[in-house]
C-alpha positions as CSV (number, residue, x, y, z in Angstrom):
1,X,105.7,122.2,132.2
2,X,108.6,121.3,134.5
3,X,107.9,117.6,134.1
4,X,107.9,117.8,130.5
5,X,111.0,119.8,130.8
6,X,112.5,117.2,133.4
7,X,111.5,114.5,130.6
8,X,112.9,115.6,127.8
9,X,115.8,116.5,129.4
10,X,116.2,112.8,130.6
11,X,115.5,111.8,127.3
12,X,118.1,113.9,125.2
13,X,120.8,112.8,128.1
14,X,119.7,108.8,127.1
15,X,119.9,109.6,123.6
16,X,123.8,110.7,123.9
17,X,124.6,108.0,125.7
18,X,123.5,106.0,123.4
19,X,125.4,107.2,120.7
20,X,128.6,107.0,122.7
21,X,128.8,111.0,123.4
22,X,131.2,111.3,126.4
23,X,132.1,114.7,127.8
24,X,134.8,116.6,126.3
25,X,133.8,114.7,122.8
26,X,134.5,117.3,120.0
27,X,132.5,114.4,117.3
28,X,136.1,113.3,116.0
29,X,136.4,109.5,115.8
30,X,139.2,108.1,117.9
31,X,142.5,106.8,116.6
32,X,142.3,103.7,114.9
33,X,145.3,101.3,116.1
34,X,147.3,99.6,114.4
35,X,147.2,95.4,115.7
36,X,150.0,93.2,114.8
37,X,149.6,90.1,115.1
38,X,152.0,86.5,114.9
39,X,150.6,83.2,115.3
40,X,153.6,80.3,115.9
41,X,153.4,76.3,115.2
42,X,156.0,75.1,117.3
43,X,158.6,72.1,116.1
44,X,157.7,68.6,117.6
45,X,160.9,68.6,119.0
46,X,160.4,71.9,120.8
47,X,161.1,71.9,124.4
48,X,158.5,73.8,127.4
49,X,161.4,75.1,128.7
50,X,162.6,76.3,124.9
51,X,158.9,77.7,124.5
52,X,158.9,79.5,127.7
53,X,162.5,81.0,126.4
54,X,160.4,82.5,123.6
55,X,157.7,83.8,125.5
56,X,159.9,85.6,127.8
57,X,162.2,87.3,124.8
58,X,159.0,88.4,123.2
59,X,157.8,90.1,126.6
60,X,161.3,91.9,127.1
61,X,161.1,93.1,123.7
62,X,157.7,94.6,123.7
63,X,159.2,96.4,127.1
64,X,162.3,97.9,125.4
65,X,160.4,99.3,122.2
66,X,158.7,102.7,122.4
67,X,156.6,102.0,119.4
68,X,155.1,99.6,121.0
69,X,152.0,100.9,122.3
70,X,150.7,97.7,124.0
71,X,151.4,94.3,123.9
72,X,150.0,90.4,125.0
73,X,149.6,86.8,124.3
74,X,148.4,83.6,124.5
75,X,148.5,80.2,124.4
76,X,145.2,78.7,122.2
77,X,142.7,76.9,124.5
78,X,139.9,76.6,121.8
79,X,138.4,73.0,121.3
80,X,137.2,73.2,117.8
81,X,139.8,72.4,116.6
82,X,140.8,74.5,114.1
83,X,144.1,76.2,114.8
84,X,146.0,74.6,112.5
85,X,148.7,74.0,114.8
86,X,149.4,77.6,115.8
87,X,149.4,77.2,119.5
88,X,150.5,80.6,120.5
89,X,149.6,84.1,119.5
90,X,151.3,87.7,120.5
91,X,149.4,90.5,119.5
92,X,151.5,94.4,119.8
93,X,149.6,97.0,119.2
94,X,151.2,100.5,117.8
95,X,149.8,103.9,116.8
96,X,150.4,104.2,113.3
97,X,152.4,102.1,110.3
98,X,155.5,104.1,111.0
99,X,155.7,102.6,114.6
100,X,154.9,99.5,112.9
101,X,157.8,99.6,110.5
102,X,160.4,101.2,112.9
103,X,159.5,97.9,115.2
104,X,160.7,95.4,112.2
105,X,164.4,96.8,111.6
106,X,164.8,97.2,115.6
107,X,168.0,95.2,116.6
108,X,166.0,93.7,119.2
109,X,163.4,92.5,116.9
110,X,166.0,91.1,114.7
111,X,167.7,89.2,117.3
112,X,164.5,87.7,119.0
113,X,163.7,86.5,115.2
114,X,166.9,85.0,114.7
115,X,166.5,82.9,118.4
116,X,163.6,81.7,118.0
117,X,163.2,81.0,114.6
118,X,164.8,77.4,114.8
119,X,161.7,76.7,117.5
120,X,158.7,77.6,114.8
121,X,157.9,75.3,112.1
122,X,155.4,77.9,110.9
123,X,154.6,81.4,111.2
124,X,151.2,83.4,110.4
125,X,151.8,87.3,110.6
126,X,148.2,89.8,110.4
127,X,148.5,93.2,110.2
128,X,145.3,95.4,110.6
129,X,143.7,99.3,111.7
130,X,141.1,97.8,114.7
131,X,137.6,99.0,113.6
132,X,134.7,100.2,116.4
């Protein structure tokens, strides 16, 4: 009887496991959040030391805006081939759309859109909820 009960128990511990239970889990999903993300084709004519400028204004920015839940980037390293000349991509992460839409009138945003913008021949902008 006590093995059984030792099994079972084991068992039913596996099971929530499984299923992603943690402690303290009252069965509500978790926030989704909200994933912004720009893609930039830099001009020909565009300088390291002018893309480096642009790396580093985006980086301040995501540190002076309180919406801004979490930010990175990247510089594309894939060799298939199929970037289609977007060579860099910043992805800021935010809680909800109204972070999201306080972030694009943001003085700070502004400005950093107006400096770079005569580095980027083109632009691709994604906005999405991530999904588990």
């Amino acid at each position: 009887m006590t093995k059984r009960f030792f099994w079972l128990a084991g068992l039913i511990i596996v099971c929530l496991g499984c299923n992603g239970w943690q402690a303290g889990d009252t069965g509500t999903r978790h926030e989704q959040l909200l994933r912004h993300i720009v893609l930039f084709e830099f001009k020909a004519d565009t300088t390291d030391q002018q893309i480096k400028m642009v790396k580093k204004r985006f980086r301040q920015m995501a540190k002076r805006i309180k919406e801004i839940h979490d930010f990175e980037w990247g510089t594309n390293i894939s060799s298939n081939h199929r970037n289609h000349g977007f060579t860099h991509c910043f992805m800021l992460t935010f809680r909800n759309e109204t972070d999201l839409d306080k972030y694009q009138v943001y003085p700070i945003h502004t400005r950093l859109q107006t400096e770079t913008g005569r580095y980027i021949k083109k632009i691709l902008v994604i906005d999405y909820f991530a999904r588990d």
